[in-house]
Each structure stands twice: as structure tokens, then as C-alpha cells.
C-alpha positions as CSV (number, residue, x, y, z in Angstrom):
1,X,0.0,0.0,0.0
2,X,1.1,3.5,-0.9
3,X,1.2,6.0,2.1
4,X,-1.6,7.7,0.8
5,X,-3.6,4.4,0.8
6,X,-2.8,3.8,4.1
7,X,-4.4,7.3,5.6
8,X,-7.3,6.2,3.1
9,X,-7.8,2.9,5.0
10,X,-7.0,4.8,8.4
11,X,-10.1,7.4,7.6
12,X,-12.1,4.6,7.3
13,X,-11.2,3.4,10.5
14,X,-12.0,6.3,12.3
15,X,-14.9,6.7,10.9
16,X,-16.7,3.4,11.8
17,X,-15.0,4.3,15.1
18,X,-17.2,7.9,15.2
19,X,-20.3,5.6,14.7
20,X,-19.8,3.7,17.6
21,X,-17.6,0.5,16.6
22,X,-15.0,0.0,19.0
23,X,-11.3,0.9,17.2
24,X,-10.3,-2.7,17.6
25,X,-13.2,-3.9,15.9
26,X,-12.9,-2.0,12.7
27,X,-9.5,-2.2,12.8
28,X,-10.2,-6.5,12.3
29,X,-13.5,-5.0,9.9
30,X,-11.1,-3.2,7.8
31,X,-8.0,-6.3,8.0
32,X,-10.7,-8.7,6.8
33,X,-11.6,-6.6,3.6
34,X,-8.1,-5.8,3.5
35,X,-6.4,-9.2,2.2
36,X,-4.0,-6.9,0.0
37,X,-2.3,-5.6,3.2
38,X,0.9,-7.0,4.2
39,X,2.1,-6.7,7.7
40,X,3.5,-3.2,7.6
41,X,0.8,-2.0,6.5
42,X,-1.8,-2.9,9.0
43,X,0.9,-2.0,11.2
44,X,0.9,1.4,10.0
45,X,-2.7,2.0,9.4
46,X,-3.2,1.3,13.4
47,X,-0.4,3.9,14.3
48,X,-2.0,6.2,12.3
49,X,-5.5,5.6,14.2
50,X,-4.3,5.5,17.7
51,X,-2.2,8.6,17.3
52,X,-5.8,10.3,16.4
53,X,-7.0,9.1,19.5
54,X,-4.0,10.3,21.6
55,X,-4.9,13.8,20.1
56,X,-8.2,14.0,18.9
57,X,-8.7,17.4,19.8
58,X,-5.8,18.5,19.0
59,X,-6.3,17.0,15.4
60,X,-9.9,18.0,15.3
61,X,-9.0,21.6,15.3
62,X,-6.1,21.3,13.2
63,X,-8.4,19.2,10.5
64,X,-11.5,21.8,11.0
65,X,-13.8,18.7,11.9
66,X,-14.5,15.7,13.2
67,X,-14.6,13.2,10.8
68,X,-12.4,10.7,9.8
69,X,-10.7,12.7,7.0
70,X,-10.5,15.6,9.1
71,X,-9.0,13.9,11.4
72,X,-6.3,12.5,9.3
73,X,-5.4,15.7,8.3
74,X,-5.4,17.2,11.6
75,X,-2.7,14.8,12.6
76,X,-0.4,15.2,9.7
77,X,-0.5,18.9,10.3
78,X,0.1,17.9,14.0
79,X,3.4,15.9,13.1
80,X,4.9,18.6,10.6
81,X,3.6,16.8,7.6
82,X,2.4,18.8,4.6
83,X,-0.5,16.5,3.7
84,X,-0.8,18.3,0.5
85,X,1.4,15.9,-1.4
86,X,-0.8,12.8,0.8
87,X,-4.5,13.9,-0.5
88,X,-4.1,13.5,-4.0
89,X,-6.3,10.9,-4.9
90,X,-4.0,9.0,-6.7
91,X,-3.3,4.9,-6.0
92,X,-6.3,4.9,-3.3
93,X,-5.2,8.0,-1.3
94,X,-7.7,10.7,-0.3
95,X,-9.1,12.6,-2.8
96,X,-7.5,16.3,-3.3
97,X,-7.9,19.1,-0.8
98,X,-10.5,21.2,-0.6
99,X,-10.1,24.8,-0.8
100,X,-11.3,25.0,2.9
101,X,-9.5,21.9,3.9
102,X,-6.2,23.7,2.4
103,X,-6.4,26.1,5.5
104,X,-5.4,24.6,8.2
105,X,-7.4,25.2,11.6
106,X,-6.7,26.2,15.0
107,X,-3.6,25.5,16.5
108,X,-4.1,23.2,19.6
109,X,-2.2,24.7,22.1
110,X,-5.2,25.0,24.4
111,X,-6.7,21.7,24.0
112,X,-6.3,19.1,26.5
113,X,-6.6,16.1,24.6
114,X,-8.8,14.4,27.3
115,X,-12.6,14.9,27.9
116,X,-13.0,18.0,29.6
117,X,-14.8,17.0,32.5
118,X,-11.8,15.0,33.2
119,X,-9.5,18.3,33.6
120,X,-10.4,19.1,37.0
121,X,-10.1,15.7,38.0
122,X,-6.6,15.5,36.9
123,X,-5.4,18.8,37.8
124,X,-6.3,17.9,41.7
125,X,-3.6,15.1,40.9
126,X,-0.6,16.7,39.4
127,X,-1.4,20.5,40.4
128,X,0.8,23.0,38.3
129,X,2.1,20.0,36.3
130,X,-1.1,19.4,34.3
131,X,0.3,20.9,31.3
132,X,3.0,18.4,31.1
133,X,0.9,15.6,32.3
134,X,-1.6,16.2,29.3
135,X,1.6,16.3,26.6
136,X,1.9,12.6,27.7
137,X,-1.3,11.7,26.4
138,X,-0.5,13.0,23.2
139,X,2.6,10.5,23.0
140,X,3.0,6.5,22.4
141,X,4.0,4.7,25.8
142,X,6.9,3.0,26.0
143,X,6.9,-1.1,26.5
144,X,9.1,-2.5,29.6
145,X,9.4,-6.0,30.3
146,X,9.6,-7.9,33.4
147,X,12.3,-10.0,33.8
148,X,11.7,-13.4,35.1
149,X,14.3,-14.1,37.8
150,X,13.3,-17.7,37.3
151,X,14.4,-18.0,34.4
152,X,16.9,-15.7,33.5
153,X,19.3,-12.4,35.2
154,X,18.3,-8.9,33.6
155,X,21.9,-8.8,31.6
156,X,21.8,-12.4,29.7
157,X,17.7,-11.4,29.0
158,X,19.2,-8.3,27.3
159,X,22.0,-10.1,25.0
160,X,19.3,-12.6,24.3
161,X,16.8,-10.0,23.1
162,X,19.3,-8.2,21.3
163,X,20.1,-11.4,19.4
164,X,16.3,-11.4,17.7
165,X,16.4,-7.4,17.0
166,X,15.0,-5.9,20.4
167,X,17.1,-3.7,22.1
168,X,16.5,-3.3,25.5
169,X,17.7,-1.1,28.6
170,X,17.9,-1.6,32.2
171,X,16.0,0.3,34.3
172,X,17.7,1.2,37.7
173,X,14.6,1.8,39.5
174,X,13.1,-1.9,39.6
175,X,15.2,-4.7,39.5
176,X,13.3,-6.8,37.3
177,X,12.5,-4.0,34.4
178,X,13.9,-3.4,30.8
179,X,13.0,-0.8,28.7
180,X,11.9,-1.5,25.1
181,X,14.5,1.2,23.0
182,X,14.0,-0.5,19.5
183,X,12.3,-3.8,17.7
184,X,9.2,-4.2,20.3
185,X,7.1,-5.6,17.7
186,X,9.5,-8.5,18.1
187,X,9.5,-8.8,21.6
188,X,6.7,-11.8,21.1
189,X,8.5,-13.9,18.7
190,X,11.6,-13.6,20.4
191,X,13.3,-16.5,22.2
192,X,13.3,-14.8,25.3
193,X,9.6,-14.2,25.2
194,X,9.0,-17.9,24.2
195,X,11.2,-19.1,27.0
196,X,10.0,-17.1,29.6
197,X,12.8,-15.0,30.1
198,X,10.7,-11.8,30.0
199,X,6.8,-10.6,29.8
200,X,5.5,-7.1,29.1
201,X,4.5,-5.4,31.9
202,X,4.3,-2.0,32.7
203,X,7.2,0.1,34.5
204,X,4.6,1.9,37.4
205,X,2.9,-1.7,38.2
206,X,6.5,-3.2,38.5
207,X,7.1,-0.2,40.8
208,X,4.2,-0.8,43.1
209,X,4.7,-4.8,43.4
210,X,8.1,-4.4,44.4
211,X,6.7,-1.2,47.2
212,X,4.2,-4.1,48.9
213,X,6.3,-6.4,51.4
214,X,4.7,-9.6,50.1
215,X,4.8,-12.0,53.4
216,X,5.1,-16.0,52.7
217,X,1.8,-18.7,52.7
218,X,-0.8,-18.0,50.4
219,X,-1.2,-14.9,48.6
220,X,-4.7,-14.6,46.6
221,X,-4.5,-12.5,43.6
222,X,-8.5,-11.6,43.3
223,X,-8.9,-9.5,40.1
224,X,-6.2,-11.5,38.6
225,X,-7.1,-11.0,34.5
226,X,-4.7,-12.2,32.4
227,X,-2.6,-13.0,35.4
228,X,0.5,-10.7,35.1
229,X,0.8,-9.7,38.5
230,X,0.2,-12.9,40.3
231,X,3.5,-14.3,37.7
232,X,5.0,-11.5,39.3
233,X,4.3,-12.1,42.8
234,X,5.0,-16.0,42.3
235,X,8.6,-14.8,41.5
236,X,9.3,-12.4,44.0
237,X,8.4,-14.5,46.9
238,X,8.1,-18.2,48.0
239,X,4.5,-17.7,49.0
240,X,1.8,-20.1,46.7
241,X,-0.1,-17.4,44.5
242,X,-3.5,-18.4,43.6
243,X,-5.6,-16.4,40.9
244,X,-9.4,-15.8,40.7
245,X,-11.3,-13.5,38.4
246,X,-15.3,-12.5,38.6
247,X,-14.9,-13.3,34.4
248,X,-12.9,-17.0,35.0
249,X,-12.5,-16.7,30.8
250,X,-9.9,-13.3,31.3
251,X,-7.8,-15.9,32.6
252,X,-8.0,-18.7,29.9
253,X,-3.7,-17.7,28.9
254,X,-2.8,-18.2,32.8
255,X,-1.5,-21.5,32.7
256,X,0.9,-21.2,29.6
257,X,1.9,-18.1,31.1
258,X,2.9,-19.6,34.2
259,X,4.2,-23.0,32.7
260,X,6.6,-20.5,30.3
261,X,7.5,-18.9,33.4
262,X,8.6,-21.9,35.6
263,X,5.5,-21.6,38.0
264,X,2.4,-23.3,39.3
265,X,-0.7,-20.9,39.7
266,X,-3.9,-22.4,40.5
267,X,-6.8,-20.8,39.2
268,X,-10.2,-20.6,42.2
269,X,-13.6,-20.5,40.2
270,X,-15.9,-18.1,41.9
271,X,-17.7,-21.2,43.7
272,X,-14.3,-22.0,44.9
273,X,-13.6,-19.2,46.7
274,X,-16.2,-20.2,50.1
275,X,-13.9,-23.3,51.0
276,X,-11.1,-21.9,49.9
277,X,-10.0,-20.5,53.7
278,X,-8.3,-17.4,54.2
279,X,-4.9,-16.0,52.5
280,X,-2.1,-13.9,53.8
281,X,-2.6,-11.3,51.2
282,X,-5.2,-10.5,48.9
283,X,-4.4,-8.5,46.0
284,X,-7.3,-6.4,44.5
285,X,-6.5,-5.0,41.0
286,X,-9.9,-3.2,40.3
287,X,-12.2,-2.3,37.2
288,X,-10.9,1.6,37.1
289,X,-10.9,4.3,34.4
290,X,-7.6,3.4,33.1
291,X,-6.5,7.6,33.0
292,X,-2.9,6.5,33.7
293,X,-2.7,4.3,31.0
294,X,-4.7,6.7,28.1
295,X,-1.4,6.7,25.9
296,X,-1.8,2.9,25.8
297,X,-5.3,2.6,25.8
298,X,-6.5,6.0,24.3
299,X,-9.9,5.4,23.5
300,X,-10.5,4.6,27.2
301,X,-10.8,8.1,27.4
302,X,-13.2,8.8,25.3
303,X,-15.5,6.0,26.7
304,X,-15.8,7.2,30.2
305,X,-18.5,9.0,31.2
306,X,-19.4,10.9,34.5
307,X,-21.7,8.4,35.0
308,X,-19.8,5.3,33.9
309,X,-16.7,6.1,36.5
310,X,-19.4,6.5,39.0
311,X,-20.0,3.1,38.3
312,X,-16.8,1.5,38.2
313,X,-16.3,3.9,42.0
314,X,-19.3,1.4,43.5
315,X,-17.6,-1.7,41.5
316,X,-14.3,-0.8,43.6
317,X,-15.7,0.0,47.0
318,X,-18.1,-3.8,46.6
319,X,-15.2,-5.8,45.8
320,X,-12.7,-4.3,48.5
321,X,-15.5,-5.2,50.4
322,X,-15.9,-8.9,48.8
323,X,-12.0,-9.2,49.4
324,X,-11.7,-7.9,53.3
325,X,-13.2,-11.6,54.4
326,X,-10.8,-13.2,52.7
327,X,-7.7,-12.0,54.9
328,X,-6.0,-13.7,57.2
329,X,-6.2,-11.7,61.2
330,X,-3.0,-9.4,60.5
331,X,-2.8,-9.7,57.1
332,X,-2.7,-7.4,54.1
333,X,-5.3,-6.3,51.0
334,X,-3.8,-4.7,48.6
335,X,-5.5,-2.4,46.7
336,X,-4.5,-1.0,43.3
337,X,-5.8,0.9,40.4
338,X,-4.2,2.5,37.0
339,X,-6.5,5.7,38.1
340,X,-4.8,8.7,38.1
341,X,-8.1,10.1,40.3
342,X,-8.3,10.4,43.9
343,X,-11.9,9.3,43.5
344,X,-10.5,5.8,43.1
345,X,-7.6,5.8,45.0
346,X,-6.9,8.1,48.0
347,X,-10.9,8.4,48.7
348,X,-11.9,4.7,48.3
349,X,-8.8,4.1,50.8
350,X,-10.4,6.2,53.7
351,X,-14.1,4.7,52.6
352,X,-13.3,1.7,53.0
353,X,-11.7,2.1,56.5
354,X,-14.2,3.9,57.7
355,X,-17.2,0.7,56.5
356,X,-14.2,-1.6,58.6
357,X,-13.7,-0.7,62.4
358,X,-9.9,-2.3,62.9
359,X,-8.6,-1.6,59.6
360,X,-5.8,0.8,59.0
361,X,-3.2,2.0,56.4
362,X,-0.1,0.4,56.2
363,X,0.9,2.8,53.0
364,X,0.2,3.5,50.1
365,X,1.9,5.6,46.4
366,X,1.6,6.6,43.2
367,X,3.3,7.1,40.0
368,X,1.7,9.1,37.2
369,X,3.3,8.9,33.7
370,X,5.5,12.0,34.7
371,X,7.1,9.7,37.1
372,X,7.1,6.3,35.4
373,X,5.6,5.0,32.1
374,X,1.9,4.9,33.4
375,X,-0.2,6.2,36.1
376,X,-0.2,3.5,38.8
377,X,-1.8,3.6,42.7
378,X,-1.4,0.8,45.2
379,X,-2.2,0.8,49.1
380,X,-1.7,-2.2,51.9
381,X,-4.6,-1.9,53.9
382,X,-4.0,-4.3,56.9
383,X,-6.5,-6.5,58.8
384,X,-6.9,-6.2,62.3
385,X,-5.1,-8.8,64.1
């Protein structure tokens, strides 16, 4: 595909996206029509959609609309790129500009990037930094890996990674953590990845794992997902870490995960969990907004609502409460969210002591993407004993 094609294919994209299809579904719409495409291409034709939705606003007013050509335009003019000699309608490319398209539209200095109810919300976070916070959401995240101490020390997992095209960098504030400078769409089909040397996983979660003193016996990891942080836990301590997930399906990849990785993890249906006793630890990774991962996950944004965050802040206060039983006299529920807002961090910390006479706060932190890759808060609430 030319380059011009590829915006062409991007625009339609976007603009099943404006009518409600999620971006990863008309991303596979467009792929399955697209047979023609190699690789690169449908590489490139997502970049060019997710950096519209890093900077929607700011491409909607450089474009002069909201449509999927508009925005297209918008972010061309946003990266520097004449998009003159793009629109020509030659070899599939969009058709010729416009007179009025020609002119290019506001510049975007005063638009956030985010909803706007969202501003406040995030200013109470990062005060006088906000300005720097929102340029963030503009940019791609970077990918870390976890090293697997199992398996492998941080320096051969580099020289192994570098051997199939991905270079990778130390990072001296975890232990475990590499950052991804070049090749990370070979990270997966790397030997290292296949051998369970390394798995993806973001700088600010490996920060807060290795903040919580994980004690030994059983650990529970209750929101577990795709079961990242419980293959985390299981190789930073001796404990046995056990996984369970409201949605048991989330976790269907667990076990080849942990097999790669050298480790047992059983899996607790949801009818398991009533003669399954008490645990030393509880992990809760909650449902949240997601507004310290929007680089990564940039539509997120533009799906929450007032009211759906109001949701997911009575999700996160019923399962904390769900969890509390589950702990051991003494022991520790961790809470954590990639919320960037104090609604679902700080405030659903002092809620939830204040429903459970004998709990307290052991301590808690955060990381935004101005101090790590993603926004990431964790607290140890402890039971009393």
C-alpha cells in the first residue's frame, strides 16, 4: 500500500470508530476486507488511528472537523507533515484538498486532549504539572518487560533480546524491568519471550509490586485477569499465589503463562472461593478508568462517562469489600488501580476504612506517567489482628 492508501484505510477506521464501533473492531472490519495488506501495513494503518486518538482534539481543530478525514489531516498537520502531497487521490489515497481543507485550523495549544470533564479531576492530581501531564497523552507509551528471575538475570535477557532485533535497557529503579528502545514488535517472537525469560508489563505496576512487602503462605490474587501480577508475585516470593477473576474466561492464557514462566498458579472459580480459607494477602487490582494508561489505551478516554466512572467507584468500593473476608487476622489487601483520580484511589482508601472498624493503612503511592511509564496507585490496607 502507498502512504496515501494507508491514511485512506486509516479514515475509514475512524470513521466506523465515530459511529460507535470500538477501534479494535474496525480495525479487524477493515483487515478482513483488506487481504492486499501485508504486515506493515496494517501496522501502519493502526499507528495512524491510535495517534488520532492520543490527540483528537488537537487533530480536530487542526483538520476543521471531526470526521475521519479531518482527522487524518489534523494529525499530519500535527506531526509537521504537509499533507498536500498525501491527499491527492491517486493509487487509493484521499481525494485532493479542498479549498477550505487547504487552510489549516486552530492551533491546539489549548486543547487538552482528554474529555474536559476529566481536567479538574486530573489537575487535583498533578497541580501545576497538568500541562505536562496532558503532553503525555499526546505521546505512544513506551513497552518495559519484566524480567523473570526464574528464568533468566536482567543482563543475559538483554543479550538474548538483542540477538532477535529488540534492544532493551535496564531500568535502575526496579530490578526486574527493561525498557523496550528499538524492535518491540519482536518482543513476542523472540526467544526470550517464548522461554519465559521476560513478559510485558508495565514500568509503574513493576514499581508498586516491588513497594508491597509480600509476606510467605498464600497470597490470593483476586482481580487477577490475564494473570500478570500474580506471575509477578510468584517470582518475587516463596508464598503459593493463587488467581481468581469475577470473568474466569480473562484468565483462559494463565496457565501457559505460568508454565513459560517456571510456575504453578492455581486458578479458584468463583464457587471456589467459600472453601477456599483465608490467604495472607489479597491482591485487588480493580475495574478503574484506566486515566494513567490513556497513551496505551487511548480510546478509554473517550468511553468514560461521568456516570460510567461512578459506576466503576461502587464496583471498587463492593469488591474491597468482597475481598476484606478473605484476609487472614494481620494480614494485608492490597489495593491498586491505574486511576490517576483520587476518586478511586486516596478516597476509596479512607471509605473503606471507615465501613471496617480495625482496619488501617499500612501505606500507600503513586506514579503518574511523569514519574514512570503509566499512572499506577497501590495501598496495603492491613487486617486487624
Amino acid at each position: 500500500m502507498t502512504p496515501g492508501a494507508r491514511l485512506q484505510a486509516a479514515i475509514g477506521v475512524l470513521d466506523q470508530w465515530s459511529a460507535g464501533v470500538p477501534v479494535e473492531q474496525a480495525l479487524t472490519n477493515w483487515g478482513r476486507g483488506a487481504r492486499y495488506a501485508g504486515s506493515g501495513d496494517r501496522a501502519m494503518v493502526r499507528d495512524h488511528v491510535y495517534d488520532v486518538l492520543r490527540a483528537r482534539g488537537s487533530c480536530a481543530a487542526l483538520g476543521g472537523g471531526e470526521t475521519g478525514r479531518a482527522l487524518i489531516l489534523g494529525m499530519l498537520r500535527l506531526q509537521g507533515i504537509d499533507p498536500a502531497g498525501l491527499f491527492t487521490g491517486a493509487a487509493h489515497a484521499p481525494s485532493a484538498l479542498s479549498d477550505a481543507e487547504g487552510v489549516a485550523g486552530a492551533t491546539p495549544e489549548a486543547v487538552a486532549d482528554v474529555p474536559g470533564w476529566t481536567v479538574p479531576l486530573l489537575h487535583d492530581r498533578v497541580g501545576g504539572d497538568l500541562p505536562a501531564l496532558l503532553d503525555t497523552f499526546r505521546h505512544r507509551a513506551p513497552l518495559y518487560l519484566r524480567v523473570n528471575r526464574r528464568r533468566s538475570t536482567r543482563a543475559v535477557a538483554i543479550d538474548r533480546l538483542s540477538a532477535d532485533g529488540v534492544e532493551a535497557i535496564a531500568d535502575p529503579r526496579v530490578e526486574t524491568a527493561l525498557e523496550v528502545a528499538s524492535g518491540a514488535r519482536q518482543v513476542k517472537s523472540s526467544v526470550a519471550y517464548a522461554e519465559g525469560w521476560v513478559e510485558p508489563q508495565d514500568l509503574s505496576v513493576q514499581l508498586a509490586l516491588a513497594a508491597v512487602d509480600w509476606p510467605g503462605g498464600r497470597i490470593l490474587d483476586y482481580c487477577a485477569g490475564g494473570g500478570g501480577k500474580a506471575l509477578a508475585i510468584s517470582d518475587a516470593c516463596a508464598a503459593q499465589v493463587l488467581a481468581h477473576d469475577a470473568a474466569p474466561r480473562r484468565m483462559a492464557d494463565l496457565p501457559l503463562r505460568a508454565e513459560r514462566a517456571g510456575v504453578h498458579i492455581p486458578i479458584l472459580a468463583p464457587s471456589q472461593l467459600a472453601s477456599a480459607g483465608r490467604f495472607d494477602a489479597v491482591l485487588c487490582d480493580v475495574p478503574c478508568s484506566g486515566s494513567g494508561t490513556w497513551r496505551r489505551d487511548p480510546e478509554a478516554k473517550w468511553r468514560l462517562t461521568p456516570t460510567r466512572l461512578a459506576e466503576l467507584e461502587q464496583m471498587q468500593a463492593a469488591i474491597l469489600d468482597e475481598a476484606a473476608p478473605l484476609v487472614l487476622p494481620g494480614g494485608q489487601l492490597v489495593y491498586m488501580t491505574c486511576s490517576l483520580f483520587r476518586r478511586e484511589n486516596e478516597a476509596q482508601v479512607d471509605a473503606f476504612i471507615a465501613r471496617h472498624a480495625g482496619w488501617w493503612l499500612d501505606r500507600s503511592g503513586i506514579d503518574t506517567p511523569l514519574s514512570a511509564s503509566d499512572g499506577f496507585f497501590h495501598a496495603v490496607l492491613r487486617a486487624p489482628a
